[in-house]
N, CA, C and O atoms as CSV, one atom per row, in Angstrom:
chain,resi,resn,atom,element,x,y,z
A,1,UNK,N,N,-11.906,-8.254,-12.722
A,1,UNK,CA,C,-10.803,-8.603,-11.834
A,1,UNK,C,C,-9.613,-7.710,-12.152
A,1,UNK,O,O,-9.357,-7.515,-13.341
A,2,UNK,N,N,-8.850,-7.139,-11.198
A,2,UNK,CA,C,-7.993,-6.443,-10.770
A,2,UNK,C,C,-6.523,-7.145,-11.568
A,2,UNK,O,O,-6.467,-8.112,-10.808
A,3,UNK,N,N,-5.669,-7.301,-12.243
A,3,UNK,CA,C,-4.210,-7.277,-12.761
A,3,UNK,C,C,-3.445,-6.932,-11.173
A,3,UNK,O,O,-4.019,-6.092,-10.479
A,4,UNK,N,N,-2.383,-7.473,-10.717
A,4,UNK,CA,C,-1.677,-7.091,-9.637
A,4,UNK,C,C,-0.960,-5.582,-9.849
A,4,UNK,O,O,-0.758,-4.676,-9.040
A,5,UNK,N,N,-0.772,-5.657,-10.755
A,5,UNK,CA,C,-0.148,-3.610,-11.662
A,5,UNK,C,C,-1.460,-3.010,-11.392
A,5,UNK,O,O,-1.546,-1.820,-11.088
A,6,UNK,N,N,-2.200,-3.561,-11.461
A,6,UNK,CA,C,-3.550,-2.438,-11.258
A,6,UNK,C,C,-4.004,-2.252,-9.836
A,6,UNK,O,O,-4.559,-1.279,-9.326
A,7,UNK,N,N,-3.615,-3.501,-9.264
A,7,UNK,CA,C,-3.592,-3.098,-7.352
A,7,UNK,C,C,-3.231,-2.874,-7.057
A,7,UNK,O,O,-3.813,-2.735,-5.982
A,8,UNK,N,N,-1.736,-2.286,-6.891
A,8,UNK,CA,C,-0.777,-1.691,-6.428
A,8,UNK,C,C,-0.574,-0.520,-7.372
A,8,UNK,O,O,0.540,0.003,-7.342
A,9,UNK,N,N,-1.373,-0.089,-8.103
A,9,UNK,CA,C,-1.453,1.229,-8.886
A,9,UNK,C,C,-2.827,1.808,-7.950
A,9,UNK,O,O,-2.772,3.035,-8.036
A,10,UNK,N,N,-3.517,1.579,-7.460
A,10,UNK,CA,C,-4.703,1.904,-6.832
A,10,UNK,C,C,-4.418,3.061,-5.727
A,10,UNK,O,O,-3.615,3.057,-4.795
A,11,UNK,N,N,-5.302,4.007,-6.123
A,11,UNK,CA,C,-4.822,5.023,-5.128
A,11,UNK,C,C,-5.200,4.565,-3.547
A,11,UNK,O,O,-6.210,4.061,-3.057
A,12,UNK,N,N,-4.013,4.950,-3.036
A,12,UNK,CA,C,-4.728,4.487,-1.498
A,12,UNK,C,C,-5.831,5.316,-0.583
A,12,UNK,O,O,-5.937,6.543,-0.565
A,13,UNK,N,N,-6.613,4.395,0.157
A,13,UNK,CA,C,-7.604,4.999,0.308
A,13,UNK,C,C,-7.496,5.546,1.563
A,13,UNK,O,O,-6.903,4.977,2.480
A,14,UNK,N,N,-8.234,7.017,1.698
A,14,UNK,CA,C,-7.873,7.550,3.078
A,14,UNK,C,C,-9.161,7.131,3.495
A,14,UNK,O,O,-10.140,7.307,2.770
A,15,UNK,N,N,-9.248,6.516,4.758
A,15,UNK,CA,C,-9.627,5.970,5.952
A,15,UNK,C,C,-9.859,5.997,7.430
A,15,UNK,O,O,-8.811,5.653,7.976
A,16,UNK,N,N,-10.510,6.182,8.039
A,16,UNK,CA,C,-11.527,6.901,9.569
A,16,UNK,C,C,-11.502,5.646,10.275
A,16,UNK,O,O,-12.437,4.845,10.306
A,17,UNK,N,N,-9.950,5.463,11.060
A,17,UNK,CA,C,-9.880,4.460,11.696
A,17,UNK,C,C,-11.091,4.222,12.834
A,17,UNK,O,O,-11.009,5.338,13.348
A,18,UNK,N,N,-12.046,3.625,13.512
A,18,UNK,CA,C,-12.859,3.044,14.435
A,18,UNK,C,C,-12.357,3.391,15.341
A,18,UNK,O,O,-11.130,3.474,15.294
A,19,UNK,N,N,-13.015,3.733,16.508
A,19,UNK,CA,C,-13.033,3.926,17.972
A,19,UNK,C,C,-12.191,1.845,18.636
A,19,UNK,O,O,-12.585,0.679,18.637
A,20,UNK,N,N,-10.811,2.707,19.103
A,20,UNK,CA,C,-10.561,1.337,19.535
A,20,UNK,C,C,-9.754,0.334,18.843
A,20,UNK,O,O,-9.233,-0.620,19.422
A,21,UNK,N,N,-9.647,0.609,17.386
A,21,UNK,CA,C,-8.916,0.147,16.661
A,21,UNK,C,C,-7.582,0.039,16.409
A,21,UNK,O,O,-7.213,1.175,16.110
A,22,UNK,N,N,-6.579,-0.776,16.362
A,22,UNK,CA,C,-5.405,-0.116,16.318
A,22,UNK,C,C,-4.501,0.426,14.973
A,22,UNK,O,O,-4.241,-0.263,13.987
A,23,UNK,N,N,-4.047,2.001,15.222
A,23,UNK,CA,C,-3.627,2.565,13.836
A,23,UNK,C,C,-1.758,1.921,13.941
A,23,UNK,O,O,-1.072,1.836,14.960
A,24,UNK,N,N,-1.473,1.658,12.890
A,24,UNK,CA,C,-0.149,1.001,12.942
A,24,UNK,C,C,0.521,1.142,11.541
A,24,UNK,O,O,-0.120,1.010,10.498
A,25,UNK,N,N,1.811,1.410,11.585
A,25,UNK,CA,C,2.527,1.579,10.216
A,25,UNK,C,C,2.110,0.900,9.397
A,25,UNK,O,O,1.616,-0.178,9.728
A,26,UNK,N,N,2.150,1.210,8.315
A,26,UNK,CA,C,1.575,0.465,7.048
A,26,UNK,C,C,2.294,0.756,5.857
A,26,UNK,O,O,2.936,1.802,5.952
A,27,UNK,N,N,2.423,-0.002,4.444
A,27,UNK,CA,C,3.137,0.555,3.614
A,27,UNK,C,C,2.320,-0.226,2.306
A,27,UNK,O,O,1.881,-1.374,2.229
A,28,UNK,N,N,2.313,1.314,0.965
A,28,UNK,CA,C,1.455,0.952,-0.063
A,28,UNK,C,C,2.295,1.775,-1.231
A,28,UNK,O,O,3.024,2.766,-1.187
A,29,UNK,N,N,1.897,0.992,-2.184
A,29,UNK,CA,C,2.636,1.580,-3.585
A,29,UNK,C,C,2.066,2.608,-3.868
A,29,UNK,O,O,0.836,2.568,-3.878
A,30,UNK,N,N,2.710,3.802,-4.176
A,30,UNK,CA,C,2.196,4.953,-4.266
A,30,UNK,C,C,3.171,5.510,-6.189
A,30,UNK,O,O,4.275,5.734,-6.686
A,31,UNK,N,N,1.694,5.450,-6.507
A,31,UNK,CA,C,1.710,5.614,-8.704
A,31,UNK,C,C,2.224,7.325,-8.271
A,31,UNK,O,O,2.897,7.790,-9.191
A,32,UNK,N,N,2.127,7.858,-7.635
A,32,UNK,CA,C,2.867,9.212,-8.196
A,32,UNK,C,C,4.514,9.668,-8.127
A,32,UNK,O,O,5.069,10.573,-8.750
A,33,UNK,N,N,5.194,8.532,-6.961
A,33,UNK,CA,C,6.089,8.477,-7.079
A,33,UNK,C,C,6.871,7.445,-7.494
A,33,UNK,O,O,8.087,7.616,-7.574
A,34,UNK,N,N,6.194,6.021,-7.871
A,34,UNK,CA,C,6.541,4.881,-8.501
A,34,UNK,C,C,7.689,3.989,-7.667
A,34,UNK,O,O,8.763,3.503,-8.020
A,35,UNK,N,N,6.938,3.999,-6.355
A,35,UNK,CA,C,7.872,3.475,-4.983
A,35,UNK,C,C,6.810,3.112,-3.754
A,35,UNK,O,O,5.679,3.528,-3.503
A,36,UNK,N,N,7.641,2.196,-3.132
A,36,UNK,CA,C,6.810,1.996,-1.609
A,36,UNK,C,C,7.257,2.848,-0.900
A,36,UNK,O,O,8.442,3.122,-0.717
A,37,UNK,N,N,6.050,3.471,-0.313
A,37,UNK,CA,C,5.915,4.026,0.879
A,37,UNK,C,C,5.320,3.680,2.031
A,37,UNK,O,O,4.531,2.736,2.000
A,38,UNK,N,N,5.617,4.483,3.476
A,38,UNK,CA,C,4.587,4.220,4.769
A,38,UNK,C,C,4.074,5.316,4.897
A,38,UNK,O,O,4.442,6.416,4.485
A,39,UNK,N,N,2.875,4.902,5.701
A,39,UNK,CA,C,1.997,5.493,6.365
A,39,UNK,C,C,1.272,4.917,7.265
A,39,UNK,O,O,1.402,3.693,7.261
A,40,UNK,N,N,0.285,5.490,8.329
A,40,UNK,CA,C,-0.302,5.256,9.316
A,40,UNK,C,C,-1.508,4.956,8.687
A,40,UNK,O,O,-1.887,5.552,7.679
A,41,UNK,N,N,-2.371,3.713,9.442
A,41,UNK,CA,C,-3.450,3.433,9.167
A,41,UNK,C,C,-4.067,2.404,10.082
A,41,UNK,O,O,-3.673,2.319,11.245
A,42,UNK,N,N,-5.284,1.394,9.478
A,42,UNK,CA,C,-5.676,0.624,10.000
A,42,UNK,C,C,-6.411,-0.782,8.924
A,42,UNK,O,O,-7.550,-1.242,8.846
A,43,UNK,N,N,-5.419,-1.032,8.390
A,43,UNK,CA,C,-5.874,-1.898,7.556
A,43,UNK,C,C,-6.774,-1.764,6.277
A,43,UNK,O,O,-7.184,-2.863,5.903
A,44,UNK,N,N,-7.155,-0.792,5.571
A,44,UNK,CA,C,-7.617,0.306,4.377
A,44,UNK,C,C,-7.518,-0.205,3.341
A,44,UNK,O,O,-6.894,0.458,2.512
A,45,UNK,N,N,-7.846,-1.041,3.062
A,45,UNK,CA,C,-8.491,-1.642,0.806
A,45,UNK,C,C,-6.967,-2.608,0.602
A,45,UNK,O,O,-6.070,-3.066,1.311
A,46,UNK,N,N,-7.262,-2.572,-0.472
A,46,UNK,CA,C,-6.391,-3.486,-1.337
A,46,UNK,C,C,-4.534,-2.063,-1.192
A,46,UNK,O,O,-4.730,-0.987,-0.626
A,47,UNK,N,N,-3.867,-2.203,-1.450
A,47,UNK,CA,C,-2.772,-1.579,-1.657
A,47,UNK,C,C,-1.725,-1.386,-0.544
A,47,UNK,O,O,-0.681,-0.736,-0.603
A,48,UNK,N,N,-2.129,-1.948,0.276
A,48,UNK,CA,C,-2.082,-2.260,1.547
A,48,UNK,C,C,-1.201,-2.889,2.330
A,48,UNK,O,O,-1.885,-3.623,3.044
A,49,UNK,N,N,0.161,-3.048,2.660
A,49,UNK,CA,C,1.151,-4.152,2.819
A,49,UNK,C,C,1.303,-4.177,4.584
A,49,UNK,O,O,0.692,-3.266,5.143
A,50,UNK,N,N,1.928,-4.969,5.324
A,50,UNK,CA,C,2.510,-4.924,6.600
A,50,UNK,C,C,3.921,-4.483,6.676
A,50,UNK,O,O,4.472,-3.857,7.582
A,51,UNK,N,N,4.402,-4.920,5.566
A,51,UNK,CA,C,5.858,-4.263,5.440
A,51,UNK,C,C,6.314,-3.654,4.078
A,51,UNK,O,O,5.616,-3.598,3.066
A,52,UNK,N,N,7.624,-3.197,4.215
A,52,UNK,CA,C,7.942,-2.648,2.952
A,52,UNK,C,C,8.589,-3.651,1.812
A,52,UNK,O,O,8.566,-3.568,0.584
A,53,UNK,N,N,9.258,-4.764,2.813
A,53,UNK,CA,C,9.668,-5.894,1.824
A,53,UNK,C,C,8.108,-6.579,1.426
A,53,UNK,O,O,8.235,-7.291,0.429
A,54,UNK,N,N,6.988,-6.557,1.829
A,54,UNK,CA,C,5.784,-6.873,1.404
A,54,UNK,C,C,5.471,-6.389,0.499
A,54,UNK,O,O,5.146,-7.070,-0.473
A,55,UNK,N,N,5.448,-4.957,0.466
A,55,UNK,CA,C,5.232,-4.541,-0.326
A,55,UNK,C,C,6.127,-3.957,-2.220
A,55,UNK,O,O,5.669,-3.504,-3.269
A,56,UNK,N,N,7.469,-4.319,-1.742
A,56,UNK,CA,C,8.209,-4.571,-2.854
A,56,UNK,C,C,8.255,-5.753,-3.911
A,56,UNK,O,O,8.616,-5.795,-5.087
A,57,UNK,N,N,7.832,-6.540,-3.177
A,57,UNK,CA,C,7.553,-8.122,-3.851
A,57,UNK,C,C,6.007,-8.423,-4.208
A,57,UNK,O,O,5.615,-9.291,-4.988
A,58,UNK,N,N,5.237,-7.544,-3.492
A,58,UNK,CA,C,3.684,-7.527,-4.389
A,58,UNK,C,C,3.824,-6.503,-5.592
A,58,UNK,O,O,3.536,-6.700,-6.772
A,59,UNK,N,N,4.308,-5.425,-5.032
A,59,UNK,CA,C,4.535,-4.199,-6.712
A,59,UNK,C,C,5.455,-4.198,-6.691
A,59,UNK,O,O,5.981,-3.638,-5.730
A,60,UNK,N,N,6.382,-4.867,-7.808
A,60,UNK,CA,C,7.767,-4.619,-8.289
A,60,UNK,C,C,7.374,-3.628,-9.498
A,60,UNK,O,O,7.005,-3.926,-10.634
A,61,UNK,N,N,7.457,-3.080,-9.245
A,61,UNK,CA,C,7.223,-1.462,-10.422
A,61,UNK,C,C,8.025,-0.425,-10.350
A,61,UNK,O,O,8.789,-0.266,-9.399
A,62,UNK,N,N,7.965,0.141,-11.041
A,62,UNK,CA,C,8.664,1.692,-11.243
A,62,UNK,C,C,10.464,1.554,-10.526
A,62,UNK,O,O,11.456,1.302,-11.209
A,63,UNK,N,N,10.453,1.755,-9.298
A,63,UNK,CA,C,11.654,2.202,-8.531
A,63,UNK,C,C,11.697,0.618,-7.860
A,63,UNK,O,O,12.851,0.309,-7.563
A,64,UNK,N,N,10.659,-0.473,-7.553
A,64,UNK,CA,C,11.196,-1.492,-7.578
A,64,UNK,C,C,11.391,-2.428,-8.024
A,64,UNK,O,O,11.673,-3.514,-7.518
A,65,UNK,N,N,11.178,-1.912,-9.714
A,65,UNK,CA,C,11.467,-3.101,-10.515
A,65,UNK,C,C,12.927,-3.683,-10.405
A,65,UNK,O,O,13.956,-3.011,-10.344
A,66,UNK,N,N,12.831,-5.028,-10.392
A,66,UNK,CA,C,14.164,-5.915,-10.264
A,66,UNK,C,C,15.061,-5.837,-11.649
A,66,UNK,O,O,16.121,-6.457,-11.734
Protein backbone atom coordinates (compact mmCIF):
# COMPACT_ATOMS: atom_id res chain seq x y z
CA UNK A 1 0.00 0.00 0.00
CA UNK A 2 0.85 3.38 -1.24
CA UNK A 3 1.74 6.29 1.87
CA UNK A 4 -0.27 9.49 0.49
CA UNK A 5 3.66 11.18 0.00
CA UNK A 6 4.13 8.32 -2.16
CA UNK A 7 0.92 9.10 -4.34
CA UNK A 8 1.33 12.28 -4.98
CA UNK A 9 5.12 11.67 -5.52
CA UNK A 10 4.08 9.24 -8.40
CA UNK A 11 5.09 10.21 -11.67
CA UNK A 12 2.16 11.08 -13.70
CA UNK A 13 1.19 8.91 -16.18
CA UNK A 14 1.05 9.89 -19.83
CA UNK A 15 -2.14 8.60 -21.25
CA UNK A 16 -4.06 7.89 -24.91
CA UNK A 17 -7.26 9.45 -24.15
CA UNK A 18 -10.25 7.00 -26.00
CA UNK A 19 -12.12 7.89 -29.00
CA UNK A 20 -15.00 10.06 -27.51
CA UNK A 21 -13.79 10.65 -24.26
CA UNK A 22 -13.66 13.83 -22.71
CA UNK A 23 -9.97 15.48 -22.28
CA UNK A 24 -10.37 18.21 -19.50
CA UNK A 25 -7.98 20.20 -17.20
CA UNK A 26 -6.57 18.28 -14.65
CA UNK A 27 -4.05 18.93 -11.91
CA UNK A 28 -1.22 16.52 -10.27
CA UNK A 29 1.73 16.91 -7.96
CA UNK A 30 4.59 17.05 -9.92
CA UNK A 31 8.17 15.64 -7.56
CA UNK A 32 10.40 17.63 -9.93
CA UNK A 33 9.16 20.79 -9.14
CA UNK A 34 7.62 20.10 -5.63
CA UNK A 35 4.17 21.92 -6.60
CA UNK A 36 0.73 21.43 -8.21
CA UNK A 37 0.40 21.63 -11.52
CA UNK A 38 -2.23 21.37 -14.67
CA UNK A 39 -2.51 19.59 -17.43
CA UNK A 40 -4.80 18.09 -19.99
CA UNK A 41 -6.06 14.68 -19.69
CA UNK A 42 -8.69 12.18 -19.08
CA UNK A 43 -8.77 10.86 -15.83
CA UNK A 44 -5.01 8.90 -15.75
CA UNK A 45 -3.90 6.78 -12.35
CA UNK A 46 -3.65 7.84 -9.00
CA UNK A 47 -1.99 11.60 -8.89
CA UNK A 48 -4.71 12.89 -10.34
CA UNK A 49 -6.88 15.85 -8.87
CA UNK A 50 -10.06 17.90 -10.44
CA UNK A 51 -8.70 20.92 -9.02
CA UNK A 52 -5.76 22.63 -7.76
CA UNK A 53 -7.23 23.29 -4.27
CA UNK A 54 -7.72 19.30 -4.60
CA UNK A 55 -4.85 18.86 -5.19
CA UNK A 56 -3.03 21.04 -2.52
CA UNK A 57 -4.87 19.42 0.32
CA UNK A 58 -4.15 15.76 -0.98
CA UNK A 59 -0.13 16.70 -1.39
CA UNK A 60 0.75 19.28 1.00
CA UNK A 61 4.48 18.92 0.13
CA UNK A 62 7.33 20.75 -0.97
CA UNK A 63 5.85 24.35 -2.15
CA UNK A 64 2.55 23.37 -0.46
CA UNK A 65 3.47 22.56 2.67
CA UNK A 66 1.36 24.57 5.26
Amino acid sequence: KYSAEEECRTPRPTAMCGPGVPVKVEYYFNDGTDKCESDVGCDSGRNTFTSEGDCKRACPYGQNAL
